[in-house]
N, C-alpha and C positions, 0 to 999 in steps of 0.2 A: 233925572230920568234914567234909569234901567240899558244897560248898553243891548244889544242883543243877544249876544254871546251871554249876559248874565241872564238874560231870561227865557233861554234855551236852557242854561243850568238849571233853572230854577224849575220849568217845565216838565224837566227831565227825572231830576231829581223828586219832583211829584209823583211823578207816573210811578217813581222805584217804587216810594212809601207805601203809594194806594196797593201797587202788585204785592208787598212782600204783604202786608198791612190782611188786604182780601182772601191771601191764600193761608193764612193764620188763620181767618175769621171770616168765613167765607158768607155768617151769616149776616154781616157790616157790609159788605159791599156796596150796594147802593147808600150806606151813609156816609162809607167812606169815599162816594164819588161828589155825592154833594157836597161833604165839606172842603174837597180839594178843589170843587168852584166855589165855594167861599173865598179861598186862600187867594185864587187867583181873581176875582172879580170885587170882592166885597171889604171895606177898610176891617181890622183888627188892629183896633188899639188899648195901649195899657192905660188905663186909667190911674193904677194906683197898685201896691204889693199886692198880686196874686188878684186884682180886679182887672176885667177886660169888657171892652165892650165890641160886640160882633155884629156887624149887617147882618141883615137876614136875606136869605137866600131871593126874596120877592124885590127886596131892597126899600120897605115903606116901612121899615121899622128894625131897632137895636134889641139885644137881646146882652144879656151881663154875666159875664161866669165870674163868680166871686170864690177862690177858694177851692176850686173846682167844682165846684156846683152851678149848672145854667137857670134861667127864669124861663127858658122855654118851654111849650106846654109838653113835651115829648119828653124832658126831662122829667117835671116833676110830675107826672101821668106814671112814670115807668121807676122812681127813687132815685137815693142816691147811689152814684155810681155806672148811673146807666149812661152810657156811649152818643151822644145825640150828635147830632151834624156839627153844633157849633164847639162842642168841649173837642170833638176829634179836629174840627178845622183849627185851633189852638194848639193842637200838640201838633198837628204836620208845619203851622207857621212856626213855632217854636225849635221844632226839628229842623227846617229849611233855615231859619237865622242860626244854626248851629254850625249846618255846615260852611257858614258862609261864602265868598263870592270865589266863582272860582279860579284858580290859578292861569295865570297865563302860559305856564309851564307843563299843566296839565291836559291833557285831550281825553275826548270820553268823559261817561258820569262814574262818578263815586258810589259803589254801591251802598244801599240804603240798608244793612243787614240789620240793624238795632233800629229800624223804622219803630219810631212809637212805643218801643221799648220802657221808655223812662214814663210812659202813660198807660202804659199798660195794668201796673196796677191798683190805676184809679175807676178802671173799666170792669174790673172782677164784681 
């Protein structure tokens, strides 16, 4: 179980990604809110190298990014490459297990400035 102080970091550290994340890409914004209630409500697990399987937002069904590519109808409606709730809520859980848990020596969040960075361009 998650102490609280870790999941004030982790909360927090959300909000960095979606703000720096939205003000980049102001036209994600609502994807990038969904998928940061993904991160936080819905399991993201690895299946397998570069397979994931992601809850869906309703929570009555999984959805698979293999590769970076999702099976969601918004993905392949819009091709490859295109930005969907659950590839972005991947790179923000991927982003948050990076920065891992935080210091007991530290106070305050770690700013997020390379929020999403490393997935950025998978979303061009």
């Amino acid at each position: 179980m998650k102490s609280i102080e870790t999941e004030d970091f982790t909360i927090r550290e959300l909000r960095n990604i979606v703000e720096k994340a939205s003000r980049d890409n102001p036209h994600l914004t609502s994807r990038l809110e969904k998928a940061a209630f993904l991160v936080l409500l819905r399991p993201i697990e690895p299946l397998g190298d570069h397979h994931y399987q992601i809850k869906s937002e309703d929570g009555l069904r999984y959805y698979e990014v293999i590769n970076g590519h999702c099976q969601c109808h918004d993905y392949v409606r819009h091709g490859p490459g295109h930005p969907c709730k659950h590839r972005l809520a991947l790179a923000m859980s991927q982003r948050l297990e990076s920065l891992g848990p935080p210091s007991p020596f530290h106070r305050g969040s770690t700013p997020a400035d390379d929020a999403l960075e490393s997935q950025e361009a998978h979303f061009e």
